[in-house]
N, C-alpha and C positions, 0 to 999 in steps of 0.2 A: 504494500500500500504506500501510494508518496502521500507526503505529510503536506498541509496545508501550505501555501507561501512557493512551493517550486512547481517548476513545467514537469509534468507530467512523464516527459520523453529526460530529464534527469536522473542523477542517481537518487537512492531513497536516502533525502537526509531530512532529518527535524527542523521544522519551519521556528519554534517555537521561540519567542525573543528570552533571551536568557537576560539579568541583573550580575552585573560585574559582581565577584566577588570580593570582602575583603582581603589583603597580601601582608602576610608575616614582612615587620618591617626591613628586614634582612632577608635575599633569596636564599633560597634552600638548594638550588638547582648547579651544578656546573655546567651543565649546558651539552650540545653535541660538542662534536670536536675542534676545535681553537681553529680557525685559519689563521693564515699567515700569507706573503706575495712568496713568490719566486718568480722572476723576472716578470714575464704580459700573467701568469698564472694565479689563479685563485688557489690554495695547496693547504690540507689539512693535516693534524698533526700527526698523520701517519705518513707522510707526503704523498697523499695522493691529490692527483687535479680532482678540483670541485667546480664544477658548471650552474653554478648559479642562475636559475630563471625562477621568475617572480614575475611580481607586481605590488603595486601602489595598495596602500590602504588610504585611500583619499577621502578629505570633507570628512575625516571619522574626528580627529583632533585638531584639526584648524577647520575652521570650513570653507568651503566653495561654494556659491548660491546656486551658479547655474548647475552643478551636480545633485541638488535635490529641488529641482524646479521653483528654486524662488530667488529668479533672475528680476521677480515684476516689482519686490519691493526698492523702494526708492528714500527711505530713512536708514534701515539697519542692511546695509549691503557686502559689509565682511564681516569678519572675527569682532573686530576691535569698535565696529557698530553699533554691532549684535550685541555684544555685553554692552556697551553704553545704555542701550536702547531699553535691554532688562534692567538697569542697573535705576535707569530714572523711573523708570514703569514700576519696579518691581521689588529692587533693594538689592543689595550684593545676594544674601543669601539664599534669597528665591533665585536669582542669575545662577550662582554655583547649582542648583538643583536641577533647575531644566537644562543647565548642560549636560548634565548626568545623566539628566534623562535620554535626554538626545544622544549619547556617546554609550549609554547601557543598549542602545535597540539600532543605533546605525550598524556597528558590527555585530552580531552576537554567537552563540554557539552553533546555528546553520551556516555563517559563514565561513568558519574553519571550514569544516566539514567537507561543503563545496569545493574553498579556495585548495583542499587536499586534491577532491576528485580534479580537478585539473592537472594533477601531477605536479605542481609546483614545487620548490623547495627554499622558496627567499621570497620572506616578506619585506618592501621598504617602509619604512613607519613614519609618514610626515607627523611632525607635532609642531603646536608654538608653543614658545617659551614658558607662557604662564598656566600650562600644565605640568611645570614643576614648580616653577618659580613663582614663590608670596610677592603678589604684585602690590602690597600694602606694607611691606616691609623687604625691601630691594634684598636679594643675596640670601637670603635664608628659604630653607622649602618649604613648601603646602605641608600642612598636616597629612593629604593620603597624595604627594607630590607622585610617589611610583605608582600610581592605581590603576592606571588603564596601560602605561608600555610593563609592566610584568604582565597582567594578564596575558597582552599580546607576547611578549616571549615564552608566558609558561604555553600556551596554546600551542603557539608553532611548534616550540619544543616536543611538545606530544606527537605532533604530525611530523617532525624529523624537516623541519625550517627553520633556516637561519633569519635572523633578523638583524637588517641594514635600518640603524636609528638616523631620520631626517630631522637633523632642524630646519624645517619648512619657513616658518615665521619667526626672525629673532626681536627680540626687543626691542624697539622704535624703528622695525621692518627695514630689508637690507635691498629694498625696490621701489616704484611706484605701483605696481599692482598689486591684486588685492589678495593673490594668492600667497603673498609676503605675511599677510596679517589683517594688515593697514593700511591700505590703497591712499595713495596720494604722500604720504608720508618723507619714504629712505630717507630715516634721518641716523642709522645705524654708521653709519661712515664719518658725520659729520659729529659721531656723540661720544667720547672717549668714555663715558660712562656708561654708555650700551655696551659698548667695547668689551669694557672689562668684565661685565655681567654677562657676556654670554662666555669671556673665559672660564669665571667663576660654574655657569651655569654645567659647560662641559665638562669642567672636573669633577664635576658633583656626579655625572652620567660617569664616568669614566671610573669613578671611586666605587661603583656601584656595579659595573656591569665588567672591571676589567677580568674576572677569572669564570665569567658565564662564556662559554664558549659557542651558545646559540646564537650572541651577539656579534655578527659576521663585521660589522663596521661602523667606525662612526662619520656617516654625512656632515659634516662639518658646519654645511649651510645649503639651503635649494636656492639658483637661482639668483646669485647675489650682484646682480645686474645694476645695479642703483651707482656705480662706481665705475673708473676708466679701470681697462686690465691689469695695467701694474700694482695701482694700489690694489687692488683684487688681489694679487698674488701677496707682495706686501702681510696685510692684516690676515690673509689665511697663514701664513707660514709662522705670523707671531702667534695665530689662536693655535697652530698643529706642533709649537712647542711647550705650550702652556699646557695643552693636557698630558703632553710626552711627560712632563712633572709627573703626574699620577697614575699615566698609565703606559710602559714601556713598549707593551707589545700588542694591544691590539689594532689592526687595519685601521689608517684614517684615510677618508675619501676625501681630497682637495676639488671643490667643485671648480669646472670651465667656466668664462666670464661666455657670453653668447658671442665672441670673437673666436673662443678657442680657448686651450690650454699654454699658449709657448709661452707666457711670460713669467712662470713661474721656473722654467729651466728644468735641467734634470736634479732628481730627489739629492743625488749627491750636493749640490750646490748648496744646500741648508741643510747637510746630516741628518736626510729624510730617510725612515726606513718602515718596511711594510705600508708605502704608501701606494696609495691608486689615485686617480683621476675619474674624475665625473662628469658628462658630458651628457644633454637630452636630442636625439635625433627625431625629427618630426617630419619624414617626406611623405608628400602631398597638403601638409596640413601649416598655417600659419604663411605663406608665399613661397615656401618652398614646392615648387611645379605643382601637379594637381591631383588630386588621390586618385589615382590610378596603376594598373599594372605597369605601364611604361618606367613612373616615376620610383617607384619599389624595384625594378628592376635593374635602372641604372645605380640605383644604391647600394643595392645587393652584390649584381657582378662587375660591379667596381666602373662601371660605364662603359663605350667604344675602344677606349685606349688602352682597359685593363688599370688604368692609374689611377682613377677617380673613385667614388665612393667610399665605402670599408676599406679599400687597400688602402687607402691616402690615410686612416687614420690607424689602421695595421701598423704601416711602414712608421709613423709617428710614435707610439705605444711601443714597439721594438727598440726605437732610437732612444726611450726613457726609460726601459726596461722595467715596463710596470703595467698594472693591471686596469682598466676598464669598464667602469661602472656605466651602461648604460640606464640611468636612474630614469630616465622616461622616455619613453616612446610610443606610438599609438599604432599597430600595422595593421589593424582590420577596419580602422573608422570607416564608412562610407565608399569601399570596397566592395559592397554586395552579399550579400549574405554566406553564400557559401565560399566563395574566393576570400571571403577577408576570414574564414580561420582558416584556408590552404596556407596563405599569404604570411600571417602569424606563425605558423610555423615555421615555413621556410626561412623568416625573421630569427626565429629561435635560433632553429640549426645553425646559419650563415653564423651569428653572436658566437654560440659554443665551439664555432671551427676556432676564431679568431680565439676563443678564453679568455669574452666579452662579458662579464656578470649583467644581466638584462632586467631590469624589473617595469612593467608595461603600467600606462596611466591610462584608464584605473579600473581595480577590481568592479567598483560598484557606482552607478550611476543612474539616477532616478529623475523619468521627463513625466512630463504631463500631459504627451502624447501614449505617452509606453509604448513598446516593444521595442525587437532588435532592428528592426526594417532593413535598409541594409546595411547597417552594422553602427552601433550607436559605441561610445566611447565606454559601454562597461562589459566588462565580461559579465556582469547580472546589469539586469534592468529592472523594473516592474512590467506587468501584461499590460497590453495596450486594451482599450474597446475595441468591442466586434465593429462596431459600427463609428463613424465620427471621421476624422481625417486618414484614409485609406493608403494616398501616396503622394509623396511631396521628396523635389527639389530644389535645391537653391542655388544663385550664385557665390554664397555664401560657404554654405558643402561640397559643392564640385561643378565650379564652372565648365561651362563647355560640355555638359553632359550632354549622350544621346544614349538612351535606356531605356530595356523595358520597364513597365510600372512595378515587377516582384526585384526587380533593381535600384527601385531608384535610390538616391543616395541619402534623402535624409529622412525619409520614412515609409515603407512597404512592407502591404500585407495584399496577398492575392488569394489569402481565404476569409471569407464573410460569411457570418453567422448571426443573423437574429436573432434574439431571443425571444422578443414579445411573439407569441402566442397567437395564432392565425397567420391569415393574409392581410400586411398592410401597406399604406402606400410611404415610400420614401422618395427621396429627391438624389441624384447623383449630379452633383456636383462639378463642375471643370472651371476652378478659380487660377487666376493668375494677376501676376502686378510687380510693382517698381516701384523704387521711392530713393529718397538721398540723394538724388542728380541722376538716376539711375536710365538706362536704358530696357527695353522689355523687348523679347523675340523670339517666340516659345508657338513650336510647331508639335502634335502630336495626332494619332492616327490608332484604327484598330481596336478600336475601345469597345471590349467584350464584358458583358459580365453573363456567365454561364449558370445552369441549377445543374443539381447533380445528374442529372438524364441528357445533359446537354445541351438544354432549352436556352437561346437567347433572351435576354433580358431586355437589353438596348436595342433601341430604335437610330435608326441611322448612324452607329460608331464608328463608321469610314467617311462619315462627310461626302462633301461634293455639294451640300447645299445646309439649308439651316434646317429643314422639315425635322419635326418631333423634337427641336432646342428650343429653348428662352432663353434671351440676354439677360443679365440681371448685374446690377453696378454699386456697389457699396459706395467708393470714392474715385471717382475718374474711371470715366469708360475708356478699356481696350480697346482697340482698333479688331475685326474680328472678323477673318476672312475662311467662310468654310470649301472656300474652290482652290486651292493649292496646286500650283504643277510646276514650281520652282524645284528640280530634284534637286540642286544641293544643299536643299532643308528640309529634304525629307530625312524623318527619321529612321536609323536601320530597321527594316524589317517594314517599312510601311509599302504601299502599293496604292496605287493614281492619287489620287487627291488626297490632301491633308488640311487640318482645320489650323491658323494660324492666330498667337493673339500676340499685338504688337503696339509699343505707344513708345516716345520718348519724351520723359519729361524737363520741362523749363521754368521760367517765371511762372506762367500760369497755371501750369499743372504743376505738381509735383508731387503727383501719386495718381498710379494705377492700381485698381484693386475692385476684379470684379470677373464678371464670365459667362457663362450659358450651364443650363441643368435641365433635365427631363424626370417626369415622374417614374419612381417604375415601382413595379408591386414585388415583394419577398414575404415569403411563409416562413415564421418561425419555426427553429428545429431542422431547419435544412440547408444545406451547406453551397455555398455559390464560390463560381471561382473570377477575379475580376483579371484584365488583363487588356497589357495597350501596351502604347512607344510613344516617349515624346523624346524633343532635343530643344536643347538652347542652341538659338544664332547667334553668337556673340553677346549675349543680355548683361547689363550691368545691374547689379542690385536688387535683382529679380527676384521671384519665384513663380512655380508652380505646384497644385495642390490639386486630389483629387477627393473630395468629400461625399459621405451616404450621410444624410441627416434625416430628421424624421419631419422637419416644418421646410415648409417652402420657404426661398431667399424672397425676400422682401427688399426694395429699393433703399438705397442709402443706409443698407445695417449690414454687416459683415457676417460670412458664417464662419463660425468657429465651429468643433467641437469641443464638447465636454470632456473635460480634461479627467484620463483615468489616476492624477495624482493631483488632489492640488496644492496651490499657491496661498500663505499665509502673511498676510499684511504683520510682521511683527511689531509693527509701532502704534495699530491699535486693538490686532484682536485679542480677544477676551482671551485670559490664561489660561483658558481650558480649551481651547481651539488651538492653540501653542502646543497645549500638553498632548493634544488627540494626533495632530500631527507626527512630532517625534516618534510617538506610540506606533503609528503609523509604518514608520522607516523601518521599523522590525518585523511586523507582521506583511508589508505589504508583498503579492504573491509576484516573484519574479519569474521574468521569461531568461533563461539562459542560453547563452548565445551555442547555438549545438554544434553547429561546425565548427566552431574553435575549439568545444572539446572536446568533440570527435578527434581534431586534428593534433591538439596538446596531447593527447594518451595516446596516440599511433605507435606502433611498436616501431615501425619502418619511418626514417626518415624520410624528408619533402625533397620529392624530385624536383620540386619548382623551379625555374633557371635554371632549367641545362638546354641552356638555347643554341639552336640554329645556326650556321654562320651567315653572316648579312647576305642578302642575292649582288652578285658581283655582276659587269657588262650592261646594266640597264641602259636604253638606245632607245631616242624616238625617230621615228619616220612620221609625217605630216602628208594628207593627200588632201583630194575635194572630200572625199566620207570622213577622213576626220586623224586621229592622231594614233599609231600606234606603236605600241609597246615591244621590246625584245630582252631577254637574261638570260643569263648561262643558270644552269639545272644545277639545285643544289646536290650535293652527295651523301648527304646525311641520309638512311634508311629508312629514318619515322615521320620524317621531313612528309607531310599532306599534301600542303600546296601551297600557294603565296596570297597574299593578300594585297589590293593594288589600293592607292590613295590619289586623291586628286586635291588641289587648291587653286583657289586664283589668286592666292596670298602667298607670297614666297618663304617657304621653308615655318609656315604655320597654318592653324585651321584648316586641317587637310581633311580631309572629310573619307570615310571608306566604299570605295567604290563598287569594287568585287573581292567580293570573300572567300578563300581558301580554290583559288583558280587553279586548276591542275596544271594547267601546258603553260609552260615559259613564256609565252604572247599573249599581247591584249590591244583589244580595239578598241576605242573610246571615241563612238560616231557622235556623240552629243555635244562635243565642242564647238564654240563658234568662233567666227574671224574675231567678234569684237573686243574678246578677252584674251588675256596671257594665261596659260596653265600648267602648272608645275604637278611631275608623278612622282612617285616614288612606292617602292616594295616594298614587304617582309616575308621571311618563311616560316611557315609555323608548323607546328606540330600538335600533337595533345594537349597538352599542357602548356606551351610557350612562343610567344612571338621575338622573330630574333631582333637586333637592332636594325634601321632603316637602311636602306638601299643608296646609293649616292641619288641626287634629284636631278630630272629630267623637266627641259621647259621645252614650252609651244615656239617661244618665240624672243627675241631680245629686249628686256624693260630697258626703255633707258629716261630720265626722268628729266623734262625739258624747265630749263630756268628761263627768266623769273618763273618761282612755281614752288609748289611745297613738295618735299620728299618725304614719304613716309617713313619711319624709322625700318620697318621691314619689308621696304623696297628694294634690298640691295640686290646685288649684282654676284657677290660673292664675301661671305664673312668666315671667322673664325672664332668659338669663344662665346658669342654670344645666344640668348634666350630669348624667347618670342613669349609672350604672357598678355592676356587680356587688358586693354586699361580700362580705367573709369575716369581718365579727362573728358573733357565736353569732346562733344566727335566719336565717341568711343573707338573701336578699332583695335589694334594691337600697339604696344611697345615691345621693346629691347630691354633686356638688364641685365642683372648675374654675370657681369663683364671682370676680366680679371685684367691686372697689366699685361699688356702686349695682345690683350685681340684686337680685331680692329672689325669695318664694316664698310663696304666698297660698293660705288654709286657710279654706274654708268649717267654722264649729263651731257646737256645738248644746251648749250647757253646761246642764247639768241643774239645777245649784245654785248660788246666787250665794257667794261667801265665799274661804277664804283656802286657796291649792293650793299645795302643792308642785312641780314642774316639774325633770324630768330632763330633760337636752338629753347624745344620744348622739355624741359628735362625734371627730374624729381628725384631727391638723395634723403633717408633719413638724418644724416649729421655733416651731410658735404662730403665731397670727393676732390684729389687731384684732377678728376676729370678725363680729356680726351686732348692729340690732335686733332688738326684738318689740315688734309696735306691734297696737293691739285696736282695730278700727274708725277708727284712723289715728293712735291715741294712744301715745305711748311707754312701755311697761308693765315692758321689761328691757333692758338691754344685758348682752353675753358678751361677754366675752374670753375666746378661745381657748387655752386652754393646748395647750403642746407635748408628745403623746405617744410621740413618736417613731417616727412612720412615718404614710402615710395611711390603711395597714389595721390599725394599734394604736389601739384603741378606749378611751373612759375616758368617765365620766357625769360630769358637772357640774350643779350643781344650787342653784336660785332658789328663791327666796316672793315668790306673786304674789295679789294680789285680782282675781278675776273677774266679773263680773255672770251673771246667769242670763239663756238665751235665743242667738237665733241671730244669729251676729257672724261680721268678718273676723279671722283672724290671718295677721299679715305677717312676715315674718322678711327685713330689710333687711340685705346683706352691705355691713360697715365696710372690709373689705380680703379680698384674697386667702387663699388655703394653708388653708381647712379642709376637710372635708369631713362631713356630715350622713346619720346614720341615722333615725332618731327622735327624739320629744319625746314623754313619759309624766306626765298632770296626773292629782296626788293630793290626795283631799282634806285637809288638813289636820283636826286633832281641834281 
C-alpha cells in the first residue's frame, strides 16, 4: 500500500510529517568514514575514491519564496523579512515557533526515505547563520542552536550520506539576492564585525562536527558574489585559516566568485590542505544558451574542439590538484519529462568520471500549479489539478521553443481527469501574451483532446478558419490569424494550416493577454488524452498557456487556474492560515519526478553523448526548382540518418527541416529568389545528435552602407553566440565573445566620406570591448560601457572615414562581457 502524500508509481514510503526531535547536547555518532582530498579525488579513510552525488536541501533552513509558491507576497519576501514581518505581527517567540513549524514539516521522515530511494549519498545542507547563532546576543548559540543540522546528519547517517554543511546566508548576507538571506543588503564585506562572526560562527561548527565523519565538508559560504574576486579569495583564505585553528583535518570547500576560481591560486600558496573548490554550473538556465539537449551537450562532451566545457574545468582542477564540489546544478529543468532524468544522469556519470562531488538544486520544490510537467526544479513537487492550466511555455523557461504540449517546458500534462461526476461542460482554453517591452509570436496546430475509445473532443484543432473558437481578451487583444501557411512557423509535426497569435507591444499597449476557447463536454471518471505543437517565433517576454476551466472567459478578466498549492499573504493573514500552511508542506501529496528515478537507480550507466561524428562535404547546388543538398555518408553503424536545418538568419534560428533523412541528398524546392538561406546537418542516432555540419548558403549577404548591419549578419565569424534579444526591434544578438574572436561583414559602401556609426551594445559591468578594422586596417576601437544588465541596451557612437566600394569589416573582440545588436552608418553632412 503507498502511504498518503507520494505518487503512487513511487516506492512505499510514509507520507506522514514527523516533529524534529530533541539532540543530546553533544553527538553520540562518529559518523561514516572521515574523507579526506587526494589530488581532483574525494578519498575515505580506507583510501578508497568516494563519488559523491546529492542534492540540495533547499528553502528547508533559509528560505526561498519562489520554492514554496509564495513569490506573490510583497512585505515578507526573504528570511530576514519573514522574521521581521513575524516578529512585528507576532513577537520573537511566536516567530521562533512557526519556524519550527515550518522547518519540522518542510523536510521530515518521508523525505529521507525518498531522498534514499534515489540512490543518493551527499546531502548539501544550506542554512543561515541565525540557526545557530543568538541573534540577541552576537557570538554565543541558540539554546537548541544544533536542532535541525544533527537531525539532518543523524538521518543521513542512517541512510549511509555524507553531509556537505552550507552556509547559504551569513550575517549581514554576503550578496544582493535574496537567496543570501537578505536581499538588497551585502553588507558582509563591508562589516568587519560580520566578519569575525561568521569566523567565530565556523568554529563553533567545526568544534562540533570535526571527528563526525558523516560530515563530508564544510561550505564555507554559497554564493559570495556581493564582492570583486580577489577580495573573495582574500576573506575566504582568512575564514579557511580561522577554522584550521579548530579543526585540522576536515574538507573545507572555498567557494568560486561567478568569474571563477583562479584568484585564489593553488592551495599551496596559503598552506591549504584537504581543500576543494566550489563552483554552480547552470547550462541552459540563467543566459547560459537554452535548456536544451544541444546546450547539455556541448557541456558534457567538452564542445567541437574537445577543449570546452568539463574539460576546460578538468584540465583547471588537475593544475590545482584538488577536488570539485559541484554545489549546484539543475540538469532536468524544462528538458521534458522523460529526457531530463536520461539527461540527469548522464550529468551524474560525466561528474563521477571527472571525481566531481555533485549535489543538484533542489530536492524539493512546491508551485501552485503542481506537477513535474516537463521537469520543474524538484526532484519532488506536489500533484498538480486534473483540471486548470494543462500546458504552458514561456520565454522565460525556454525561448525559442517548438514542442509538443506533453513537452512543453514549463508545464504539461496530457492526461485529464474529471472528477465531478457526470457529463459537464468545460471551456478549453488557448491563452497567450506579452508584457515588459515584450514581443509575442506563438504558432500552434493539432490540438486533440481524445476519451479513452478515441473519440475526439475538439472541434476544429487544425484550424484553417475560426469555426467552433471564440476570441476572448483579458488585457490587449492578440493579433489572431487561424489560416497559416508561412512553413517556417510551422511547428514540428504540424501539417497545412496553423493558428497564429501575434502582437508587439509599445507606448500604447503594453500587454497582450488573451485568446480563443471552445466549449467541450467531459464525463467524470474517465480519462482523456490532450495533445498539440506549438512554437515560439522569436517572442520576447511571452507566453503561452493551454487551460480546461469549468466557467467561461468573460471579457476583460483573466483565466487563471486554481492553484493546487497556495499563496499566503504573510503580513496579514490570520496565524492560523500561517500555521495551516507550513502544516501543509509536510503532508502535501507529491508527484515525483519518475524518470529521474528511474534513471538515478539504473544499474547501467547513461549512454547519453556518445555522439556521431559531425557530417563532413556538405555542398549546395542552386537551380530554377530550388537548392540542393550533398554529404559524405557517415560510418558510424547506429548512425539513422541526418537531420537537415534551414535559416534565413545566418548561423541562428534555424528551424528543422527534414528529420532523420536517410540518403546523403536533399532538395529544398520551397526556397525563393527573395531570400538568403543558410543549411546545415547532423547525424543522429538513438539516443544523440552529433555537432552541426559546417553551413551552406543560397547566396552572398553583403550589407550595403549607409544602412544598418545586423549583428548576425556576418559573413564569417569565430567565437561568437547568437541569442535572442529583447531590444526594441527584437531579432537576435551576438555575445559570449572571448578575446580574439572576431565577426566579419561583407559591405558595399555607396559613398566615400565621413559617417557616423552607432554600435548597439549591452555589458553587465563594461568591457575592453572590440576593434573595427576595414580590409585589415584599424578604423575604431570601443570600449564598452557598463549598462547594467546584458538585455539593457544603450548606443555608442564614432566618426569614421570610409572609402567607396566593396570591403571587409571586422569587429575584433578586446575582452569578454559585451554583447552586440547592431551597427547603423550615417552619412555625415
Amino acid at each position: 500500500m503507498t502511504a498518503c502524500g507520494v505518487n503512487s508509481d513511487s516506492p512505499d514510503l510514509d507520507s506522514t510529517s514527523t516533529t524534529i526531535p530533541s539532540v543530546d547536547p553533544q553527538p553520540k555518532l562518529v559518523g561514516l568514514s572521515a574523507l579526506h582530498t587526494e589530488g581532483v579525488k574525494w578519498v575515505n579513510a580506507e583510501n578508497k575514491t568516494v563519488t559523491l552525488k546529492g542534492t540540495n536541501l533547499g528553502n528547508w533552513l533559509l528560505h526561498e519564496f519562489w520554492m514554496m509558491n509564495q513569490s506573490s507576497n510583497t512585505v515578507a519576501t526573504d528570511q530576514c523579512t519573514l522574521e521581521a514581518t513575524f516578529d512585528e505581527r507576532f513577537g520573537f517567540e511566536e516567530r521562533e515557533r512557526l519556524l519550527d513549524m515550518f522547518r519540522d514539516n518542510w523536510i521530515a521522515e518521508r523525505d529521507w526515505d525518498i531522498l534514499e530511494s534515489y540512490g543518493l549519498n551527499t546531502i548539501r545542507l544550506p542554512f543561515v547563520w541565525n540557526v545557530i547563532e543568538n541573534e540577541k546576543n552576537p557570538m554565543t548559540l541558540r539554546a537548541d542552536a544544533w536542532q535541525y543540522i544533527d537531525y539532518a546528519i543523524e538521518q543521513a547517517q542512517a541512510r549511509g550520506m555524507y553531509v556537505i554543511l552550507d552556509l547559504h546566508g551569513a550575517v549581514g548576507a554576503q550578496g544582493w539576492a535574496d537567496h543570501s538571506g537578505c536581499a538588497g543588503q551585502n553588507q558582509y564585506w563591508s562589516t568587519p564585525e560580520y566578519q569575525e562572526r561568521t569566523i567565530w560562527l565556523w568554529q563553533q561548527i567545526a568544534e562540533r562536527y570535526k571527528d563526525n565523519g558523516t560530515v563530508a565538508a564544510y561550505g564555507l559560504l554559497n554564493e559570495p558574489w556581493g564582492t570583486e574576486a580577489d577580495n573573495l579569495a582574500n576573506v575566504m583564505i582568512d575564514l579557511y585559516k580561522a577554522v584550521r585553528e579548530t579543526d585540522a583535518k576536515k574538507i573545507i570547500v572555498l567557494p568560486g566568485h561567478h568569474s571563477g576560481i583562479d584568484e585564489y591560486g593553488h592551495p599551496d600558496s596559503f598552506d591549504g590542505t584537504n581543500v576543494a573548490f566550489e563552483m554552480h554550473f547552470y547550462p541552459g538556465i540563467f543566459g547560459w544558451a537554452e535548456p536544451n539537449y544541444e546546450t547539455h551537450r556541448d557541456w558534457l562532451t567538452c564542445g567541437e574542439d574537445g577543449a570546452g566545457g568539463v574539460c576546460a574545468w578538468d584540465a583547471k582542477m588537475q593544475d590545482l590538484a584538488s577536488p570539485l564540489l559541484i554545489g549546484e546544478f539543475q540538469p532536468w529543468q524544462s528538458l521534458g519529462y522523460e529526457f531530463g532524468g536520461e539527461n540527469a544522469r548522464a550529468t551524474y556519470d560525466k561528474f563521477a568520471e571527472l571525481n566531481w562531488a555533485a549535489t543538484n538544486w533542489s530536492y524539493k520544490v512546491l508551485t501552485g500549479d503542481g506537477g513535474q510537467g516537463a521537469g520543474t526544479w524538484g526532484m519532488v513537487t506536489n500533484k498538480k489539478n486534473s483540471l486548470g492550466l494543462v500546458t504552458k511555455a514561456s520565454t522565460w523557461n525556454c525561448a525559442g521553443w517548438d514542442s509538443s504540449f506533453s513537452n512543453a517546458c514549463a508545464a504539461a500534462s496530457d492526461a485529464i481527469s474529471p472528477t465531478v461526476a457526470g457529463k459537464q461542460t468545460y471551456y478549453l482554453v488557448i491563452k497567450s501574451g506579452t508584457c515588459c517591452g515584450g514581443k509575442l509570436d506563438i504558432t500552434l496546430d493539432k490540438i486533440s483532446l481524445l476519451d479513452d475509445l478515441g473519440n475526439e473532443v475538439i472541434l476544429n484543432g487544425n484550424f484553417g478558419s475560426q469555426n467552433s473558437w471564440t476570441t476572448w481578451v483579458a488585457s490587449g487583444a492578440p493579433t489572431i490569424d487561424y489560416n497559416v501557411t508561412d512553413a517556417d512557423s510551422f511547428p514540428t509535426g504540424s501539417e497545412g494550416t496553423v493558428l497564429r497569435m501575434s502582437g508587439l507591444t509599445d507606448t500604447n499597449i503594453t500587454e497582450f493577454n488573451g485568446g480563443i476557447y471552445q466549449a467541450i463536454t467531459l464525463e467524470g471518471g474517465k480519462n482523456y488524452t490532450l495533445s498539440g505543437v506549438f512554437k515560439d517565433n522569436t517572442s520576447v517576454n511571452a507566453w503561452a498557456e493551454i487551460y480546461i476551466v469549468t466557467d467561461e472567459p468573460v471579457e476583460g478578466k483573466d483565466v487563471v487556474s486554481e492553484q493546487a498549492l497556495p499563496s499566503v499573504d504573510f503580513a496579514n493573514a490570520p496565524i492560523a492560515e500561517i500555521e495551516s500552511i507550513f502544516q501543509l508542506y509536510g503532508t502535501v501529496e507529491y508527484d515525483i519526478h519518475q524518470p529521474l528515478l528511474t534513471a538515478m537507480t539504473a544499474t547501467q550507466a547513461s549512454t547519453l553523448y556518445t555522439l556521431p561524428a559531425k557530417p563532413t562535404g556538405l555542398s549546395i547546388m542552386l537551380d530554377d526548382v530550388g537548392a540542393h543538398l550533398s554529404w559524405n555518408a557517415n560510418q558510424e553503424e547506429d548512425v539513422t540518418g541526418y537531420n537537415i536545418y534551414r535559416s534565413t538568419n545566418n548561423n541562428s534560428n534555424y528551424q528543422l527541416i527534414a528529420e532523420n533523412a536517410a540518403a546523403e541528398t536533399f532538395s529544398d524546392t520551397t526556397i525563393t529568389d527573395s531570400n538568403i538561406y543558410y543549411f546545415k546537418i547532423t547525424a543522429i542516432d538513438a539516443q544523440d545528435i552529433s555537432f552541426d555540419s559546417e553551413e551552406v548558403v543560397s547566396g552572398v549577404l553583403v550589407n550595403t552602407l549607409p544602412g544598418v548591419i545586423q549583428a548576425e549578419n556576418w559573413t564569417d565569424m569565430a567565437g561568437f553566440e547568437v541569442e535572442v534579444t529583447s531590444d526594441i526591434g527584437g531579432g537576435n544578438n551576438t555575445g559570449f565573445a572571448d578575446t580574439d574572436d572576431w565577426l566579419e561583414y561583407n559591405v558595399n559602401i555607396n559613398e566615400a566620406g565621413s559617417y557616423q556609426v552607432e554600435y548597439r551594445l549591452a555589458s553587465e559591468s563594461g568591457s575592453d570591448g572590440f576593434n573595427l578594422t576595414l580590409d585589415g586596417e584599424l578604423i575604431d576601437t570601443v570600449t564598452v560601457n557598463s549598462t547594467g544588465g546584458w538585455q539593457s541596451w544603450s548606443t555608442q557612437t564614432s566618426t569614421l572615414n570610409l572609402p567607396a566600394g566593396e570591403h571587409t569589416l571586422r569587429i575584433e573582440s578586446l575582452g569578454g562581457g559585451w554583447n552586440f545588436n547592431w551597427m547603423q552608418f550615417s552619412v555625415l553632412p
